[in-house]
C-alpha positions in Angstrom: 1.3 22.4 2.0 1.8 20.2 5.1 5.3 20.5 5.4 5.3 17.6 7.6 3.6 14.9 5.1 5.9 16.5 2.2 8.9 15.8 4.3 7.2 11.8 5.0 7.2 11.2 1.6 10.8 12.5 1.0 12.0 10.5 3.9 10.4 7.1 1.6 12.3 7.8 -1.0 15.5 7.9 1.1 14.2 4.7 2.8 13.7 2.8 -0.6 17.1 3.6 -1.4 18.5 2.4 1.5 16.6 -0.8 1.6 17.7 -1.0 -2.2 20.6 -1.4 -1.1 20.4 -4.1 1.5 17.7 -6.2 -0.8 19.4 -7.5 -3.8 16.4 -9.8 -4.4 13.8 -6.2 -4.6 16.3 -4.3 -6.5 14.2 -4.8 -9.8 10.7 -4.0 -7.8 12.4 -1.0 -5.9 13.6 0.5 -8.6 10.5 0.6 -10.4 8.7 1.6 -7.5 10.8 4.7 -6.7 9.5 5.8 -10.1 6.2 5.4 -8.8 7.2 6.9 -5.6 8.3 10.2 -7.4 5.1 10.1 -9.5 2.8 10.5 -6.8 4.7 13.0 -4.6 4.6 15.3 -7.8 1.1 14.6 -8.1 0.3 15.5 -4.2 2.6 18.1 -4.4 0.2 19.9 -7.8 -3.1 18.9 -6.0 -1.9 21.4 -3.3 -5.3 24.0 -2.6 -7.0 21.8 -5.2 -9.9 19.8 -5.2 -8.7 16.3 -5.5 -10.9 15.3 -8.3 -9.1 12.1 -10.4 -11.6 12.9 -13.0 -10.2 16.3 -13.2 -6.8 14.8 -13.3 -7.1 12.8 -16.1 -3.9 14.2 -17.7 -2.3 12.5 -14.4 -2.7 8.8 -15.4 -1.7 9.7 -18.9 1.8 10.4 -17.5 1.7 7.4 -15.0 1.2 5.1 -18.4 3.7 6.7 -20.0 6.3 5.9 -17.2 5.1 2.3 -16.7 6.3 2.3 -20.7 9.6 3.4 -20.0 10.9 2.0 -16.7 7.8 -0.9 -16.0 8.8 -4.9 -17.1 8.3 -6.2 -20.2 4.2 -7.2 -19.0 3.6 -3.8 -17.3 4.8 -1.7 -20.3 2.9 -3.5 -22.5 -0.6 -3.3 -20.8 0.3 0.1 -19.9 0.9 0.9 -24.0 -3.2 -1.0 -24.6 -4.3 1.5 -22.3 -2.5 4.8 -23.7 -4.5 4.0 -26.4 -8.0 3.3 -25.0 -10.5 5.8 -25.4 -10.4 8.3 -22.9 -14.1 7.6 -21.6 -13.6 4.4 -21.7 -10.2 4.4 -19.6 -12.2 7.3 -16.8 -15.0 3.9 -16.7 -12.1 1.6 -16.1 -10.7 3.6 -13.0 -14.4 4.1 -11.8 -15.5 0.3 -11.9 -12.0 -0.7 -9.6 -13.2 2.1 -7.4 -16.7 0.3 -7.7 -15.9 -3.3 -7.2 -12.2 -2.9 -5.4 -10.4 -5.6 -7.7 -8.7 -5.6 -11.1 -6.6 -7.3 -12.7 -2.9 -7.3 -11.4 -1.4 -5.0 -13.7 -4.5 -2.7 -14.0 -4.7 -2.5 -9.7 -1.2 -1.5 -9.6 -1.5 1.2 -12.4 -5.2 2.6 -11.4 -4.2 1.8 -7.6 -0.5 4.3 -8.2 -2.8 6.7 -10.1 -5.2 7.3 -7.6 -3.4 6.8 -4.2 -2.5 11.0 -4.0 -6.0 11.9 -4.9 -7.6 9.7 -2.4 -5.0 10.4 0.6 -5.6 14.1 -0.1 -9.4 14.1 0.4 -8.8 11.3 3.4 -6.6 14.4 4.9 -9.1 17.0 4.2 -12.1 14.5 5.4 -13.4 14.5 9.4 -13.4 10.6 9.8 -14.4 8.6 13.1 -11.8 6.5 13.9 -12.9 5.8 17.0 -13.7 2.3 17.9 -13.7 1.4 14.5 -11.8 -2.2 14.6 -12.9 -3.5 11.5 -11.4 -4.7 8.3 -12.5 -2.1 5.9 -11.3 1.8 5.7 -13.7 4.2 7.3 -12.7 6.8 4.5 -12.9 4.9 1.5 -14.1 1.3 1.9 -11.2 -0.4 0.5 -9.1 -3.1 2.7 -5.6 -2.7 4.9 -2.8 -4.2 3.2 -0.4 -4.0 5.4 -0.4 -3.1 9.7 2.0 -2.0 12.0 3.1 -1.5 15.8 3.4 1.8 17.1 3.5 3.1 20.9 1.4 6.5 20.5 0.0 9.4 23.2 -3.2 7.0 23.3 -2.0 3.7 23.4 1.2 1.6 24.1 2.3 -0.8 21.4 -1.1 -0.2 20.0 -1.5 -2.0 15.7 -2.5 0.2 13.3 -3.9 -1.3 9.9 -3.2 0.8 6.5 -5.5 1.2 3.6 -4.3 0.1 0.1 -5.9 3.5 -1.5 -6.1 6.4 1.0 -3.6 5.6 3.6 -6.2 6.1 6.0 -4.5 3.9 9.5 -7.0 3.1 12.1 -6.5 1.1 15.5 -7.1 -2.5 15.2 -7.1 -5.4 17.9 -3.3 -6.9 18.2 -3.9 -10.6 18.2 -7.1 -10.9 15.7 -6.8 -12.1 12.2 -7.5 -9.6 9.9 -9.4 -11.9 7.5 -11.8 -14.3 9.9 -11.5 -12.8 13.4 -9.5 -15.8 14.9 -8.2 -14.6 18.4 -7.1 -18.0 19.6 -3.2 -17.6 19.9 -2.7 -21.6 19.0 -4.1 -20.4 15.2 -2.0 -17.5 15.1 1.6 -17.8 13.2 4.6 -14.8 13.4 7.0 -15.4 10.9 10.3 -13.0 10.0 13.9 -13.1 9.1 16.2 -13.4 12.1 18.2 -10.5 10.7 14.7 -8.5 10.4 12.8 -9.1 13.0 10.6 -5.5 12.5 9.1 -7.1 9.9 7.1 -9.8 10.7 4.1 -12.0 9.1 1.0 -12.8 10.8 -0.6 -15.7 9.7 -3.8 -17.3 10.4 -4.6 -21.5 10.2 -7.6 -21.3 10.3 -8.4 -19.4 7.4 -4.9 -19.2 5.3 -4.4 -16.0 5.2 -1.8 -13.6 6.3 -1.0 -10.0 6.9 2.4 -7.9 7.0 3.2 -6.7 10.3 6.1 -3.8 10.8 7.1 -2.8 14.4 8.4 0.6 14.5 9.4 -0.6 18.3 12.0 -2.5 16.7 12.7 0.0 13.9 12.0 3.2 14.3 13.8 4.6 10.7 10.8 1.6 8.7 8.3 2.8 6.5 6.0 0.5 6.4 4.8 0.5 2.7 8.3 0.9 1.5 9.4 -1.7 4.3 6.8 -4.0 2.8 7.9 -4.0 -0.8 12.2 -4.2 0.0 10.7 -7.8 1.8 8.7 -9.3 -0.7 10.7 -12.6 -0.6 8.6 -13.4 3.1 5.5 -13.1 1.0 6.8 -15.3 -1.3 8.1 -17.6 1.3 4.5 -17.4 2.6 2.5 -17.8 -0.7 4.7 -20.9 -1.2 3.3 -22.8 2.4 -0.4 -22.2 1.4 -1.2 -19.1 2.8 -2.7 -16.3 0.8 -2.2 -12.2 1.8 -5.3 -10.7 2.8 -4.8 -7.7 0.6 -2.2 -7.8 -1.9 0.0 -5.1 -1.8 0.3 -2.1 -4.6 3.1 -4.8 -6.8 0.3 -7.7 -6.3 2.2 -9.8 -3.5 
């Protein structure tokens, strides 16, 4: 195993506890997704010298229901109870059309979306993928879209922003100043929003088309991680969602 990406994911759970702490507003989400959070480092953990096959894995989302059941909200719990009890084939064609068509319903997204994620990062570790040059808005592993971005300085490039897939984790280089959703490079359209008391994390929003993605700069904060960063701050997406503009991808909760 990659003792390095084991230890990342060990160092998210001892970032979500900390922000836990600091977010009294997330607590409910957090705790909830730490569950998740254990879940899938498990999972990674058994797909070790494996082929990451979800079809294989079946067993795997079986258990995921069975936790939304006992730690998910009231909604969560319940949907996740229907599909405990939907036919097996049925539930495999379920997964396959979100892979297919990249949307589902809220509740679905975040189940097949928490299900899936250590498969698909597995493979995307495994895979020889071009990065190079890439700039655009979809992941050159898997297809899907970057919900989230952030700032790094790295041996290539100073203060360069990386966007993040939603399923494979997959980060490529991406223009700083260019709206994720319509291209929009003219500063004048271009919004940053953040709490003065948390200015790493940050909200870049677009006029020209509405919509807005996170934006976390480990300049500022070296100790974020961005996906668990994201969710401990879901009250500037709300604050967003509330002025008009929409997120380009939702994140893994739906915000």
């Amino acid at each position: 195993m990659k003792a390095f990406k084991q230890r990342e994911r060990e160092y998210a759970l001892e970032r979500l506890r900390f922000l836990r702490s600091k977010h009294e507003e997330a607590r409910e989400v957090l705790d909830f997704y730490e569950h998740i959070l254990l879940f899938q480092k498990e999972l990674y953990e058994a797909l070790e010298g494996k082929e990451a096959n979800w079809r294989k894995g079946m067993k795997w989302l079986y258990k995921l229901l069975d936790l939304c059941v006992q730690h998910g909200t009231q909604p969560i719990g319940e949907r996740a109870q229907e599909l405990k009890y939907t036919e097996r084939e049925l539930l495999g064609q379920a997964v396959d059309g979100f892979l297919k068509e990249k949307k589902a319903e809220p509740i679905d997204r975040l189940i097949f979306l928490s299900f899936l994620q250590p498969f698909y990062q597995r493979m995307a570790e495994e895979a020889e993928v071009n990065k190079e040059e890439w700039f655009k808005t979809r992941c050159p592993f898997c297809g899907f879209k970057p919900h989230l971005s952030y700032i790094a300085d790295t041996e290539e490039v100073e203060g360069g922003r990386f966007l993040v897939c939603i399923l494979c984790g997959t980060e490529w280089l991406y223009n700083r100043n260019r709206c994720v959703s319509c291209g929009n490079e003219e500063d004048q359209h271009i919004n940053y929003f953040y709490e003065e008391e948390n200015r790493a994390v940050q909200l870049q929003a677009c006029d020209v088309c509405g919509k807005y993605i996170k934006l976390i700069d480990m300049r500022v904060n070296g100790l974020a991680v961005p996906q668990v960063d994201d969710i401990a701050t879901l009250a500037l997406d709300l604050w967003a969602q509330e002025r008009g503009y929409t997120r380009f991808e939702p994140n893994i909760f739906g915000l």
